[in-house]
C-alpha positions in Angstrom: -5.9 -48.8 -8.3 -2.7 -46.5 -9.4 -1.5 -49.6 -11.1 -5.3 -49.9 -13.1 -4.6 -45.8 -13.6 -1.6 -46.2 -15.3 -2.5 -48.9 -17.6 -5.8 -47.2 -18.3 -3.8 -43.8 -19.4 -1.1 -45.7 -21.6 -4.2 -47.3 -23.7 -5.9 -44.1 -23.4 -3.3 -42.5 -25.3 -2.9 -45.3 -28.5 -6.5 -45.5 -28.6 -7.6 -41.6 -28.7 -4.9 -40.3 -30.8 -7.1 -38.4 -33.2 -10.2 -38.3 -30.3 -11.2 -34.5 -29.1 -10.8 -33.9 -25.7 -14.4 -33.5 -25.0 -14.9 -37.1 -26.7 -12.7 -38.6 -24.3 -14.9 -38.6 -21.7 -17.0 -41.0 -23.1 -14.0 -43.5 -23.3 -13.4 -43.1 -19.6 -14.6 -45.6 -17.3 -17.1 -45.2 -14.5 -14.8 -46.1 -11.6 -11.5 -44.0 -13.0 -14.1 -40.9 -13.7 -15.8 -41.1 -10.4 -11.7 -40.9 -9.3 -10.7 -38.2 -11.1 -13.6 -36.2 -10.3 -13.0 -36.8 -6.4 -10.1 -35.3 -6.7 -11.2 -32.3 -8.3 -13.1 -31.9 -6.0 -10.8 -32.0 -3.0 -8.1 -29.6 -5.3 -11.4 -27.0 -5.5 -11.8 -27.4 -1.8 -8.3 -27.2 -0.8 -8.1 -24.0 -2.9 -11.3 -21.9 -1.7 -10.2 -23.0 2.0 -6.4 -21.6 1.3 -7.7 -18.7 -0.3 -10.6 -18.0 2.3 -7.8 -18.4 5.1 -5.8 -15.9 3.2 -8.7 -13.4 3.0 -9.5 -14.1 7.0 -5.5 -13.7 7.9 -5.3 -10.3 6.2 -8.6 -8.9 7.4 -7.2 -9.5 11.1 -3.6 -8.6 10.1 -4.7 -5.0 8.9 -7.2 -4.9 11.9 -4.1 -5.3 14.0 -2.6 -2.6 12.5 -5.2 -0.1 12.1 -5.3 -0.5 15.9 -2.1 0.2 16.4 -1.4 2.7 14.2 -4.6 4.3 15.5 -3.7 4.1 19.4 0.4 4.4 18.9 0.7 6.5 16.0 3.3 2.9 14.6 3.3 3.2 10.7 5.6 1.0 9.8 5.0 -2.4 10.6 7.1 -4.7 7.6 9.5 -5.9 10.2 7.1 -7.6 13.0 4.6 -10.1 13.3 1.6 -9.0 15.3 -0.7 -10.6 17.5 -3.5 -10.1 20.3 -1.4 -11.8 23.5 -2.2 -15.1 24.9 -4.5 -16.3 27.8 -2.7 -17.1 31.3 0.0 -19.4 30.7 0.8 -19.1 26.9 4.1 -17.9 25.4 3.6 -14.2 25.0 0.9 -13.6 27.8 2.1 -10.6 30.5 0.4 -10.0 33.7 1.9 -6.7 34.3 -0.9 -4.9 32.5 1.3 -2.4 31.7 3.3 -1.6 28.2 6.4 -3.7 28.3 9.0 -5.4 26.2 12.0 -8.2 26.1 14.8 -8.1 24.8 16.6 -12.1 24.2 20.3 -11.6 22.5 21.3 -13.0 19.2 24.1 -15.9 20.1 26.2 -17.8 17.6 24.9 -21.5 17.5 28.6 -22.8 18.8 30.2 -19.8 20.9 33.0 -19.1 22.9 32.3 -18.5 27.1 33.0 -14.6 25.6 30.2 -14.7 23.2 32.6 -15.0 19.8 32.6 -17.5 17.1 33.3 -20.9 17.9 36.0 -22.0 15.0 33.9 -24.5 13.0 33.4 -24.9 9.4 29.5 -25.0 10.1 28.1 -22.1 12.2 25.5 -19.8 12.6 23.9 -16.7 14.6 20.6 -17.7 16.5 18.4 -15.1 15.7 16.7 -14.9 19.3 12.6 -13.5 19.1 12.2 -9.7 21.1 8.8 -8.8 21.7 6.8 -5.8 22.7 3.5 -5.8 24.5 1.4 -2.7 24.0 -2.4 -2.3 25.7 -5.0 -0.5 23.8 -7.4 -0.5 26.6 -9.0 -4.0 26.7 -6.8 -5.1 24.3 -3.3 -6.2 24.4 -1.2 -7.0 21.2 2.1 -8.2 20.9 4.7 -7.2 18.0 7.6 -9.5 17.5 11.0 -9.1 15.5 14.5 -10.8 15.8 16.6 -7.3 14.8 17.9 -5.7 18.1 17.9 -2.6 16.3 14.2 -2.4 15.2 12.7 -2.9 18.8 14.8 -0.6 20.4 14.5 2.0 17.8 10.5 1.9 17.8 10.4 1.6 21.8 12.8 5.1 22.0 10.0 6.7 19.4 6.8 5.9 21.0 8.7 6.8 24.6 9.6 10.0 22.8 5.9 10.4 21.2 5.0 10.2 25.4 4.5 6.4 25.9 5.2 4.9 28.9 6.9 1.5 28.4 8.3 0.1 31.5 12.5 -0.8 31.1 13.4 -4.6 29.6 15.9 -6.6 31.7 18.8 -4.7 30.0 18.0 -1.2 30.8 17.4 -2.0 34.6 20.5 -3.7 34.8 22.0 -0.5 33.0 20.3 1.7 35.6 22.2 -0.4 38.4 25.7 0.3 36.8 25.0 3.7 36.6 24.2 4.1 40.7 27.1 2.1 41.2 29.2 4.4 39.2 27.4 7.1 40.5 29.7 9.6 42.8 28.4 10.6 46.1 27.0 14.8 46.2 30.5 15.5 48.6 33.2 14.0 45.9 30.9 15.6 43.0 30.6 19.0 44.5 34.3 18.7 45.7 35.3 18.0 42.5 33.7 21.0 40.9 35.3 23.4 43.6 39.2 21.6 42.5 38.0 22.4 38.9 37.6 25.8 39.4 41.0 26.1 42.0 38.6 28.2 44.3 38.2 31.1 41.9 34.8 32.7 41.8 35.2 34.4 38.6 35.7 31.0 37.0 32.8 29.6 39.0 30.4 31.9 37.7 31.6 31.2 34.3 31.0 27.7 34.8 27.5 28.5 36.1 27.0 30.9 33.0 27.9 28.0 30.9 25.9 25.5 32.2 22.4 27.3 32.9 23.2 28.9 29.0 22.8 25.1 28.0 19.5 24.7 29.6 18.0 27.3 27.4 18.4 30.3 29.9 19.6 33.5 27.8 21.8 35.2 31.0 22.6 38.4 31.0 25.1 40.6 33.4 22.7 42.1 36.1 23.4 45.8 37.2 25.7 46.6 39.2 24.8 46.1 42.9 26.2 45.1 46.7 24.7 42.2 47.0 26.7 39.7 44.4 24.0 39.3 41.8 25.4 38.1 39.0 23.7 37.7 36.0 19.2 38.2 35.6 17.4 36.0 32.5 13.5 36.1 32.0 10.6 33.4 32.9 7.2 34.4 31.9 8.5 38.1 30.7 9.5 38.7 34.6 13.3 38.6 35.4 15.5 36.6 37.5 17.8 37.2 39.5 20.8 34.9 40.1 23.5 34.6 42.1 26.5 32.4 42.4 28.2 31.5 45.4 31.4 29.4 45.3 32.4 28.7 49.3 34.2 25.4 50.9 31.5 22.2 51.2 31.1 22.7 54.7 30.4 26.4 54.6 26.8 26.9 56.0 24.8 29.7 54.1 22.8 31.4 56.6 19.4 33.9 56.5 20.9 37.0 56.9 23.0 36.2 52.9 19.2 34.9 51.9 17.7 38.3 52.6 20.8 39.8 51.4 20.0 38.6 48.0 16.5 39.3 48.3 17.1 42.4 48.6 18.9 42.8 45.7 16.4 41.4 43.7 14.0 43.8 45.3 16.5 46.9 44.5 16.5 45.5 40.9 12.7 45.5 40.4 12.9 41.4 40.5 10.9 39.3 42.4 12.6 36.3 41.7 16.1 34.6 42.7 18.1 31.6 42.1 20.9 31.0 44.0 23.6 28.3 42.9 25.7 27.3 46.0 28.7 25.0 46.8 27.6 25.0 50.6 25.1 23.9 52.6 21.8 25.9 53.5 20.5 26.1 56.8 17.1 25.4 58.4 16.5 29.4 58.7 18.0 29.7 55.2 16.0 27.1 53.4 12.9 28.2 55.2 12.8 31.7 54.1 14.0 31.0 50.8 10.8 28.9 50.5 8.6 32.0 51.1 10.3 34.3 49.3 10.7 33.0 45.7 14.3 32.2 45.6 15.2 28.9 44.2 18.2 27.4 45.9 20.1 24.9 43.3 22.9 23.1 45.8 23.4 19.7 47.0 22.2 16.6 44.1 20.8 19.7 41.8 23.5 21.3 41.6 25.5 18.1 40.7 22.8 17.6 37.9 23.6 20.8 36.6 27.6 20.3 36.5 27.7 16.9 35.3 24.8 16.3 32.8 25.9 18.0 29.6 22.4 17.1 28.0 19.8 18.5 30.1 16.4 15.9 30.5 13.2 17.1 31.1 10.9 15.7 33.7 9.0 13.5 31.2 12.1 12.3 29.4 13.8 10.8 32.2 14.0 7.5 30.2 16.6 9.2 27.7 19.2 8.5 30.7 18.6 4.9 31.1 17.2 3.7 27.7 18.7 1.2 25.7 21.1 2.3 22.8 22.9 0.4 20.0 25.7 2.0 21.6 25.1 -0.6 24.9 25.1 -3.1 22.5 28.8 -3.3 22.0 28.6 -4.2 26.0 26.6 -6.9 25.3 27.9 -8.5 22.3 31.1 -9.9 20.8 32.7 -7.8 17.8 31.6 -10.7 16.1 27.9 -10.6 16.5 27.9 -6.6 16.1 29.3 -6.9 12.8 26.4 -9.2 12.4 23.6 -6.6 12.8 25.2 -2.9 11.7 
């Protein structure tokens, strides 16, 4: 047939030299016609079926999106694929039910048992797939990227914008080291008592310091007998606190807690907080519980002294999260050269 087709055209062409093209299809036979015009026809059909596909793929693609940016607030979407997750058993179905994502490492194609480049004339980084699963009540889609810093950056702004996303592999693995590195209360609070070289005027300064950086405005309470120290306001009302620097095993008793209740009472307060280095005692805790004063001792105070950026309640994920800072734990020099 191809070989009829060929000989067909080359005596096409001496015979219709000065022929118009509409002419020439009188010239053509039957059989090469019929040819020719079943394959226009399956070029027309291919076509409308690539560009109907095309028409389908975007209408879902901006679905997708208008979903997400809808229940997320995600504007931005140029560096992921989306899609609505699997059934059971497929490659990016989750059973958790709950917002989630993975993280899988970029490698080089030949490595080192470190992680570095292998020395070969022909090698290459493995850009590895990280995916995020977010629900939208019945719905759960799936948005896939292989940049490290993309994912993590749009996890830490939907956690910021209030979205729960439980940790990847990484960040629980981080949260591990840290209790492991973690001192106990006793070497913590005995460390702040050393730093200070059991000066009380240096203690309160330290205490000034760090409740100043947790957004209290402190300042110097009246004089008084009963070691108040500095008053800031909550809710227009003042506070009274005092700071108490004592050895660990010093046990604070009830007497000093109505001692500085009635301090705060002499001062027109009806509030305390009382920073301690020692321990309270059953009567202690007990009536500080009834009377408004806030004890900070033991693992808060430790919070306090150690944690130079306070986190609130809802942004305890800022502690643990993953940073492209605990990247350069996880890869070679190498790699991160790669991807910054």
């Amino acid at each position: 047939m191809i070989e009829n087709f060929i000989l067909f055209a080359e005596r096409l062409q001496l015979l219709t030299a000065d022929i118009t093209p509409i002419a020439l299809l009188s010239v053509i036979p039957s059989n090469v016609f019929q040819y020719l015009l079943f394959l226009l026809i399956i070029f027309f059909f291919v076509l409308l079926t690539a560009i109907f596909g095309s028409i389908i793929s975007s209408i879902q693609k901006w679905s997708k999106e208008k979903s997400l940016r809808k229940a997320f607030g995600i504007t931005d979407f140029s560096k992921y694929k989306i899609r609505k997750m699997g059934r059971t058993g497929s490659k990016y179905y989750r059973d958790t039910g709950s917002n989630c994502f993975e993280i899988n490492l970029p490698h080089w194609k030949f490595a080192n048992e470190d992680g570095s480049r292998q020395n070969r004339r022909v090698n290459k980084v493995v850009w590895e797939e990280c995916s995020l699963w977010l629900h939208d009540r019945h719905k759960t889609y799936v948005m896939t990227t292989t940049s490290l810093h993309d994912i993590i950056f749009l996890v830490h702004t939907l956690r910021e914008q209030g979205v729960d996303i439980a940790p990847c592999r990484q960040e629980l693995e981080k949260q591990e080291r840290m209790e492991r590195e973690k001192k106990s209360v006793e070497e913590a609070i005995g460390d702040v008592i050393e730093s200070v070289q059991g000066n009380e005027e240096q203690f309160v300064e330290l205490c000034r310091q760090r409740l100043t950086l947790r957004g209290s405005t402190l300042s110097d309470a009246p004089k008084n007998d009963y070691g108040l120290n500095f008053f800031y306001r909550k809710n227009s009302q003042p506070v009274m606190v005092k700071c108490q620097l004592v050895p660990r095993d010093y046990l604070v008793g009830i007497e000093e807690m109505k001692g500085v209740k009635a301090g705060a009472e002499e001062l027109f307060a009806e509030s305390c907080l009382f920073i301690t280095t020692g321990h309270l005692s059953v009567a202690a805790a007990g009536f500080a519980l009834t009377n408004e004063i806030e004890i900070v001792t033991d693992e808060r105070l430790v919070e306090i002294m150690e944690e130079d950026q306070p986190v609130s309640a809802d942004r305890m994920f800022a502690r643990w999260e993953l940073t492209n800072n605990d990247l350069k734990s996880l890869l070679s020099e190498d790699l991160l050269s790669q991807i910054f």
